[in-house]
N, C-alpha and C positions, 0 to 999 in steps of 0.2 A: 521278581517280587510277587508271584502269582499266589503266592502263601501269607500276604500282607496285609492286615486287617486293620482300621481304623474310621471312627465315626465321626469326627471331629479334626480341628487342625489350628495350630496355634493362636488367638488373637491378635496378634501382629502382624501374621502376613499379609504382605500386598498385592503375590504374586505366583500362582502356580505354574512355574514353568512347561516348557514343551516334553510331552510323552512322562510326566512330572509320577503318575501314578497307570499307565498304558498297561494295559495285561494283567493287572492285580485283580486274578478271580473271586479274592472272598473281600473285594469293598463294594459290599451293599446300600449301607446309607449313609451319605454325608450330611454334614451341617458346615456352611461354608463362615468365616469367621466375616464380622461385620467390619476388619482392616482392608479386606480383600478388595484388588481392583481390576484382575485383571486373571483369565485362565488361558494357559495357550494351549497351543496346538496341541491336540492329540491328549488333552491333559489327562481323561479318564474311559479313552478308549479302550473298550474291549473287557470293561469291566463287569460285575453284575451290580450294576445299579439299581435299586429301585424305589430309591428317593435321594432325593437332592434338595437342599435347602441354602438357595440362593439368597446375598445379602442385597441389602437396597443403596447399597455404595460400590458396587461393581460396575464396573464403566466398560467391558469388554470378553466376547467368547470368541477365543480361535477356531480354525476350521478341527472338523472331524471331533472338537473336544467331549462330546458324548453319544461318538458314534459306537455301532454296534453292542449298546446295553438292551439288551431285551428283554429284561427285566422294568428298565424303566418306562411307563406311561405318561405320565405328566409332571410337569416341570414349569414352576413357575418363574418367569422372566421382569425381575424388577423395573422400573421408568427409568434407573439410573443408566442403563445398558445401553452405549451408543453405538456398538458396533456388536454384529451376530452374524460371523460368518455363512456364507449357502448350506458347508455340510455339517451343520451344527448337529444335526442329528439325525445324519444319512444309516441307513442299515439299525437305526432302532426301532424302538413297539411305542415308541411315542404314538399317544392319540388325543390329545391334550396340550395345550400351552394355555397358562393362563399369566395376563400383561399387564400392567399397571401403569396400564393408559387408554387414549384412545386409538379405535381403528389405523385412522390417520396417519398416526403417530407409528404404528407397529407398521404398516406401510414403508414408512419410512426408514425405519429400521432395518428391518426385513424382507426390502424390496428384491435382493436377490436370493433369498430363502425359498425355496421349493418348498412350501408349507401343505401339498395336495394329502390330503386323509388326514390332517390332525385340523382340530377344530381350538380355533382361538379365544380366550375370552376376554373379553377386555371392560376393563375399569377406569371411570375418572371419577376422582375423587377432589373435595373441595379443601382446603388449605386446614381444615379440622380434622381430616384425614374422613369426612363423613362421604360415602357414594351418591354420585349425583346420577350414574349412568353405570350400568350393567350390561354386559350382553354379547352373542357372538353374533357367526352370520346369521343364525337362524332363531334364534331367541334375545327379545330383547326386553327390559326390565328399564324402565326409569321412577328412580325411587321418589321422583316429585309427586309422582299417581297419577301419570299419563302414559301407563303401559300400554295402552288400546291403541297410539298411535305407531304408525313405522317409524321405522329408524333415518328415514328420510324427512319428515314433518317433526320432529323433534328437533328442539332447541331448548339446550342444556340449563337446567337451573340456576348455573352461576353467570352473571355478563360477562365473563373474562374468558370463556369461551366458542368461538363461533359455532357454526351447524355443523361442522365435520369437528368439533371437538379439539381444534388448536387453539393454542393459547392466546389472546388477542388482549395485548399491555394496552392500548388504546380505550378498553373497553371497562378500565376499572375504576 
């Protein structure tokens, strides 16, 4: 299939199987369908990616699924995502993940993700979908207007969130 090209993929799917699009050199930009839950292994290895447009009802990335694109740099990783394999994106130009959530939280996720040279950014956002917290490790933005302090003396604008940005149902 290394002569296969497409920018999109049905609205129905649920599921990109393993090695599903592997070696297909001219798929450079996808758009993932808002059905979608799930990519396995190896699903766009090897490809020239250099965007991807992840849905916010993906629940799962196999190993290697966007290894070896070096075309692709950043890749945004929805809060719906509870599982992200280590070699999610061994042997690419990733330099960039941006998360939609907090630290914490992509901790959690990503605890055994080799994440060294790409820079994470992460977002909590308030049930309006409005930013309450901005920032990665080394730049931090909190949109209440208390940028000046660290990321350690902040405490998030909504109560439903503790100091490290988890969600705390006790609190609402």
């Amino acid at each position: 299939c290394k002569n296969m090209q497409i920018s999109s993929l049905p609205e129905s799917l649920k599921e990109i199987g393993k090695s599903a699009f592997a070696y297909c050199g001219l798929i450079s930009n996808i758009r993932m369908p808002d059905s979608l839950e799930s990519i396995g292994d190896y699903a766009f290895r090897d490809c020239q990616l250099e965007k991807v447009i992840l849905n916010d009802g993906l629940r799962s990335i196999g190993s290697y699924a966007f290894s070896s694109n070096l075309g692709l740099t950043e890749i945004n990783i929805p809060q719906t995502v509870d599982f992200l394999d280590e070699s999610v994106f061994k042997s690419s130009s990733i330099t960039d993940v941006y998360y939609g959530d907090t630290k914490a939280e992509w901790k959690r996720l990503a605890s055994n993700v080799n994440y060294n040279g790409i820079t994470v950014h992460y977002t909590l956002r308030n049930d309006d979908n409005s930013v309450i917290i901005q920032h990665t490790d080394d730049n931090f933005i909190w949109e209440a207007g208390n940028s000046h302090l660290a990321v350690a003396e902040v405490t998030p604008a909504s109560p439903k969130y503790d100091r490290n940005g988890y969600y705390n149902k006790n609190m609402i």
